[in-house]
C-alpha positions in Angstrom: 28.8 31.4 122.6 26.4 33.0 120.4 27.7 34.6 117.3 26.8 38.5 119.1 28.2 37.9 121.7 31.5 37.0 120.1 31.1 40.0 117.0 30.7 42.3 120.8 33.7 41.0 122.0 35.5 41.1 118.8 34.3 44.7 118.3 35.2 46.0 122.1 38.8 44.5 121.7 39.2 46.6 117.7 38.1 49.1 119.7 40.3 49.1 122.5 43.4 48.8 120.5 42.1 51.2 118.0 41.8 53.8 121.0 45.7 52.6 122.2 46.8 53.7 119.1 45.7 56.7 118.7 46.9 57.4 122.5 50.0 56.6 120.6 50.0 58.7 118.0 49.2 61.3 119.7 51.7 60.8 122.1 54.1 61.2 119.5 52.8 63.9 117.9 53.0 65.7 121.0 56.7 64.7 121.6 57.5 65.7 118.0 55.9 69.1 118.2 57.4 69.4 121.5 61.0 68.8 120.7 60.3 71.0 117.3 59.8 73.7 119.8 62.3 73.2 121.9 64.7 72.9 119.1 63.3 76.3 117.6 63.8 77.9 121.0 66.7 76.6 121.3 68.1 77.8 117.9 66.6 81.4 118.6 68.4 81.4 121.6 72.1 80.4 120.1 71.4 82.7 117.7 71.0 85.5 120.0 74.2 84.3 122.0 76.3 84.4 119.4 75.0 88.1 118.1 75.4 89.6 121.4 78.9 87.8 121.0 80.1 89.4 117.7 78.2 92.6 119.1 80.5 92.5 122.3 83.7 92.2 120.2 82.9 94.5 117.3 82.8 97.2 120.4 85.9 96.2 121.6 87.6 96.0 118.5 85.7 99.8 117.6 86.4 101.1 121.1 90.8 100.0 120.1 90.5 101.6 117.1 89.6 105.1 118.2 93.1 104.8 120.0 95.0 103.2 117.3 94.0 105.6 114.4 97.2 105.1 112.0 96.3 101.5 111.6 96.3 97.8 113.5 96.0 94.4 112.9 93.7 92.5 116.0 93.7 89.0 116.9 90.1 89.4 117.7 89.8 85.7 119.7 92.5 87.1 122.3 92.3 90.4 121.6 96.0 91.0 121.5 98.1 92.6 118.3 100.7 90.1 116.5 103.8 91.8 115.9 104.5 89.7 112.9 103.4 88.3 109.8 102.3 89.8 106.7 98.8 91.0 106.7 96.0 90.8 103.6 92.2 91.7 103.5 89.4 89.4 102.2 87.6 91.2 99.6 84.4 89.7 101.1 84.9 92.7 103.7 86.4 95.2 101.6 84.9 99.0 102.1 83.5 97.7 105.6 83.6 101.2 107.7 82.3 102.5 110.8 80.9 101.1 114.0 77.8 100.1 111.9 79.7 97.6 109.1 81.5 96.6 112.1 79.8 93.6 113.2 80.0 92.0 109.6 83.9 92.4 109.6 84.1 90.7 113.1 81.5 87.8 112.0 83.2 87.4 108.6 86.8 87.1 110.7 85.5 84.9 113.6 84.1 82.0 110.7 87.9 82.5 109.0 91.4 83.5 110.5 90.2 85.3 113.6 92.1 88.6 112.7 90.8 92.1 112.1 92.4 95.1 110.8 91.5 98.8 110.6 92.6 102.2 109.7 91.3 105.6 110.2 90.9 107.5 106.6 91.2 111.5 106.9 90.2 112.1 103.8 86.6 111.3 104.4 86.8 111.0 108.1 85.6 107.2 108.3 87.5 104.4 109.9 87.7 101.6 107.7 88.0 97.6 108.9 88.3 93.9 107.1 89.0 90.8 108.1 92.6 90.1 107.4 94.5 86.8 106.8 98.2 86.5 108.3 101.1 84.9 106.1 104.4 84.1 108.1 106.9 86.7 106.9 108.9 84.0 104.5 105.7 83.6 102.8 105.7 87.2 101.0 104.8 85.5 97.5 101.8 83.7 99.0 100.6 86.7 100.9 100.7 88.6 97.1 99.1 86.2 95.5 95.8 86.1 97.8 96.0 90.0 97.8 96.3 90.3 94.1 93.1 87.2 94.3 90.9 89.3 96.6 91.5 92.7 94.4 94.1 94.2 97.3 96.5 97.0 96.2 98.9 95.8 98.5 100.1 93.8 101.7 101.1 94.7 104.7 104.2 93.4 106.7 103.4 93.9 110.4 107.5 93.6 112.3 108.7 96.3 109.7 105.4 98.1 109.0 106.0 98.1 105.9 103.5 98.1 102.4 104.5 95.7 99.5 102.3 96.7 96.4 100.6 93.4 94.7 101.8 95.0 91.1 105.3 96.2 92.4 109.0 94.9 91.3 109.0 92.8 94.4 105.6 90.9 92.8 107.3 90.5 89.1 110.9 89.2 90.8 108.4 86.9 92.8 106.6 85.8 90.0 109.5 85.2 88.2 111.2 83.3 91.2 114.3 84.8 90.9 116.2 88.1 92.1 118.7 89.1 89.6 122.0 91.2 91.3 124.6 92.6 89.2 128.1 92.8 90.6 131.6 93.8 89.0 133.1 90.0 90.4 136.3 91.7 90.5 136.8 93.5 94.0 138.0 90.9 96.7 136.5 90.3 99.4 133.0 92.4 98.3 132.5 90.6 94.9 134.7 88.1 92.9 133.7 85.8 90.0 136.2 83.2 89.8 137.1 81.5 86.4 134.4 78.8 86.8 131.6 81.6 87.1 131.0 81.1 90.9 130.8 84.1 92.7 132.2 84.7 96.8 132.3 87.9 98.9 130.7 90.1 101.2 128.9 91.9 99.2 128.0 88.3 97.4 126.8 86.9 100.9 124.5 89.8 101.7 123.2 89.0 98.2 122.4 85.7 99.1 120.6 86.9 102.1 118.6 89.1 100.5 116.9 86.6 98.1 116.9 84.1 101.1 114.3 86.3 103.4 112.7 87.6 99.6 111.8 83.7 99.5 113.5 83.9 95.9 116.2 82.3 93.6 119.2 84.4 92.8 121.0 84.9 90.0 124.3 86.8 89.4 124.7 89.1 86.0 128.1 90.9 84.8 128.4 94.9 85.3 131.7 96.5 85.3 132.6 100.0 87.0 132.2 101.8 83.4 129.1 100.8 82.6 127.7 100.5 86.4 125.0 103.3 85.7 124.2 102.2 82.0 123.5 99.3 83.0 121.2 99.9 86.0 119.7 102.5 84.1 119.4 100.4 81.0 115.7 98.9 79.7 114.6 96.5 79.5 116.3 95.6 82.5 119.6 93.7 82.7 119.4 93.2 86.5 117.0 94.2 89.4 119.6 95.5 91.6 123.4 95.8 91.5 125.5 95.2 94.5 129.3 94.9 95.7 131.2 97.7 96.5 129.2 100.1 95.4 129.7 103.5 97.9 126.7 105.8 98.7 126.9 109.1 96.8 124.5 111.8 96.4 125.7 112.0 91.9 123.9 108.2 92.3 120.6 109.1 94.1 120.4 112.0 91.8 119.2 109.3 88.9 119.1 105.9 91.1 117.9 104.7 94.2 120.6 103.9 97.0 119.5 101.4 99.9 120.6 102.1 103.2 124.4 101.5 104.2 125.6 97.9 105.0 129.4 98.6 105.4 131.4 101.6 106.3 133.5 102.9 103.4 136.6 105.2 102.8 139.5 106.2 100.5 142.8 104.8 101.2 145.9 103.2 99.4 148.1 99.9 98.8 151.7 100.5 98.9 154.5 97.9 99.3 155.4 97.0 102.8 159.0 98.3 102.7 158.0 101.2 101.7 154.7 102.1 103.9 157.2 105.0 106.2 157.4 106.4 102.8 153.4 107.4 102.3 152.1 109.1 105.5 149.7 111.6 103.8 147.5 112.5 100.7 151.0 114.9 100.2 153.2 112.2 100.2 151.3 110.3 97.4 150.7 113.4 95.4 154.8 113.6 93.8 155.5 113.5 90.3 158.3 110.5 90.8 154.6 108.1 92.4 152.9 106.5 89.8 149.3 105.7 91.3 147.2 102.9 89.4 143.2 103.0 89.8 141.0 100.8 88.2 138.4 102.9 85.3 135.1 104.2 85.8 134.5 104.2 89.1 135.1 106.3 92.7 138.3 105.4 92.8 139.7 107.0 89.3 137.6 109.9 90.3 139.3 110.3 93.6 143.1 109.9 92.2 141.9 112.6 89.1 140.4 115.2 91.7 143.3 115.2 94.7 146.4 113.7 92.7 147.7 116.8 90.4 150.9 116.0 90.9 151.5 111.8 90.7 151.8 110.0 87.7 148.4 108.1 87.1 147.8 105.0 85.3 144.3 103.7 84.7 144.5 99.4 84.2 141.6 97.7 83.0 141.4 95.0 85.8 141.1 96.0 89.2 141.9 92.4 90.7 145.0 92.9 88.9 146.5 95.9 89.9 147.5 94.7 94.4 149.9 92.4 92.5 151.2 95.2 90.0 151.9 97.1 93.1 153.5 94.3 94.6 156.0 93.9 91.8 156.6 97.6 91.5 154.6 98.3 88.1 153.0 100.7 90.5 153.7 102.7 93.3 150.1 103.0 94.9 146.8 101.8 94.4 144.0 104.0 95.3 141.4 101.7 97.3 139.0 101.4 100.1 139.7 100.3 103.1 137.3 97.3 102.9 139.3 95.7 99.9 142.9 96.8 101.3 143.0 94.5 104.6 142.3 91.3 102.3 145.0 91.9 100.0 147.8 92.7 103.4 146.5 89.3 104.2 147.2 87.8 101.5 150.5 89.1 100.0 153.1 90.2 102.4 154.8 92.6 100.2 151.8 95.0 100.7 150.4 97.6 103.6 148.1 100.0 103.7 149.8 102.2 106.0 146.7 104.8 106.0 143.9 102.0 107.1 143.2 103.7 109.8 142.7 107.5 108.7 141.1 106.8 105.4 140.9 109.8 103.3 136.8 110.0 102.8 134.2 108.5 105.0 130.8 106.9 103.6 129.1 103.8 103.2 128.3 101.1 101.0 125.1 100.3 99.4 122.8 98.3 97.0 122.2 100.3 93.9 118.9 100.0 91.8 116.6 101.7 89.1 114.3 104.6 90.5 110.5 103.6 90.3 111.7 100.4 92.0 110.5 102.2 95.8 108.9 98.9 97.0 112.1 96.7 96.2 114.1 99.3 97.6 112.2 99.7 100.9 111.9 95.5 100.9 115.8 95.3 100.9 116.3 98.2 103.9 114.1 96.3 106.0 116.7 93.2 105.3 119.5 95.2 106.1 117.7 96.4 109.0 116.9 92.5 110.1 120.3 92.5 109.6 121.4 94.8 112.2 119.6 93.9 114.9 120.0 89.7 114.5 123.8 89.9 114.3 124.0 88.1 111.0 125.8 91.7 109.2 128.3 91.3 112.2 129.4 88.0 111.7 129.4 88.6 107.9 132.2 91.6 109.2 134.0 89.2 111.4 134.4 86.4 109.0 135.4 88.6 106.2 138.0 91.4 108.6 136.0 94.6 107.9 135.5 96.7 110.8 131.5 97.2 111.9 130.3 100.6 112.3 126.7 99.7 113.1 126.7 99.9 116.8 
């Protein structure tokens, strides 16, 4: 073969692959560019979806909120309201308001916890939204700490509607990890300290409770029915909140808060048993020849000074004490309530308290605290109110004999 004819052959194949290659290339090219495309359209297109999504919810959630203008919390992925948990804004979506600012709320909440809260402001006629984070209710100290982290005033607790301040007394007893009660420790069965320091009662046990649902420690300070107010009153502080037999009065709320009742209250008296005939009325107490012994400082001095004229009446130091001084005739009467006087018929049988069941005043018993203290104060109704409606005050009545007046 001549040497052109085999530099043509040479050259036509170069050529032939050189054009296959560039088929090749341009193949590819052309897929690449293609798929780009498609993969732009594609984007533009998800994109759009998921706009006309948040768009579609954001005028749900608006159209709720013109008929829920005192306030709601929304899941917004089922579009159903929880009824408990403690709600908190994101600061991300803080000052979000009207139907406008909407769509960054729901967008903001739909890449987080799914939850969006609003509430309609009169003051400058906008209605105001954020996405919101929900703590379980035992988790108050976690749900402060994010607020306080994302510049929040306060919480909000959704089964008891109720707002907890980031910067309130509930935050500093949760910062400190411990609720501090003072109680007498000497009125069985509300509140006794026994020689070794430990503490049992009622009173004691609703305590407990208390810091249990607060998600705190407690801790148990000494007051005494003297210094009750001084030392609620006292600063710095000696205690957050005192507790045990304390009864309801309007003289307290006058310089103190009062929380709600938690057990029914009233005037009555210890006697011995042989002579319970003997005391059938305020009149029969109120003789020259009955000496009548009341503890100092508290309701039950006060009573015995304003309705007694007549009895002879001795103030002892030590209100545990004075059942037994009764008992041994040191005494005649003791002026009591008629949550203390079932225990001590229990437990001595030289005592009655013939007048149990027509005490001579009627109120209830509360949980005494500081004023300025509103957020602790409306944190421990809503227990009390828990209370209630579970049944655990109830059995707290039944295993300690009191009678239950909250039907």
């Amino acid at each position: 073969m001549s040497s052109f004819v085999a530099d043509y052959e040479y050259n036509t194949e170069t050529m032939i692959i050189s054009a296959r290659i560039k088929t090749w290339i341009l193949i590819a090219v052309l897929a690449i560019c293609g798929t780009a495309c498609f993969a732009s359209c594609s984007s533009n297109e998800s994109n759009a979806t998921e706009q006309r999504n948040i768009t579609n919810i954001a005028d749900t959630v608006w159209g709720y909120g013109l008929s829920h203008p005192d306030g709601f919390t929304i899941d917004i992925r089922t579009m159903t309201e929880p009824t408990e948990g403690i709600a908190v804004s994101y600061a991300a979506t803080q000052g979000s308001h009207s139907r406008d600012q909407l769509d960054k709320v729901v967008s903001h909440a739909l890449l987080h916890e799914g939850y969006v809260g609003g509430w309609y402001n009169s003051e400058d006629s906008l209605y105001y939204f954020d996405s919101t984070k929900l703590f379980p209710e035992d988790d108050l100290k976690g749900a402060l700490q994010f607020g306080k982290d994302n510049g929040q005033h306060s919480v909000f607790i959704l089964s008891t509607y109720t707002d907890i301040p980031t910067s309130g007394k509930v935050a500093e007893i949760l910062d400190r990890d411990t609720i501090l009660f003072g109680t007498t420790g000497d009125y069985r069965p509300l509140s006794f300290c026994e020689p070794d320091g430990a503490y049992w009662g009622f009173g004691i046990e609703v305590a407990n409770e208390i810091a249990r649902r607060l998600g705190a420690n407690i801790e148990f300070r000494k007051t005494s029915w003297p210094t009750l107010t001084a030392d609620v009153l006292t600063e710095p502080q000696i205690f957050d909140l005192a507790i045990g037999g304390i009864t309801i009065t309007d003289t307290r709320r006058e310089t103190m808060l009062m929380s709600d009742g938690y057990l029914a209250n009233g005037k009555t008296i210890l006697c011995r048993a042989s002579e319970a005939d003997r005391y059938q009325s305020l009149a029969d107490i109120d003789k020259p020849e009955v000496t009548v012994m009341v503890n100092p400082g508290g309701l039950n001095e006060k009573f015995a000074n304003e309705n007694l004229t007549h009895a002879t009446i001795v103030v002892h130091q030590k209100n545990e004490e004075i059942p037994m001084l009764v008992a041994e005739g040191r005494a005649d009467v003791m002026i009591t309530e008629i949550t203390e006087a079932p225990y001590y018929v229990r437990s001595d049988s030289r005592l009655a308290a013939p007048l149990m069941n027509a005490p001579f005043t009627h109120g209830e018993i509360g949980i005494l605290m500081q004023k300025g203290q509103e957020d602790l104060l409306q944190m421990v109704n809503n227990i009390i109110r828990q209370m209630k409606s579970d049944g655990s005050l109830r059995k707290l009545h039944e295993k300690y004999g009191l009678v239950y007046a909250y039907e």
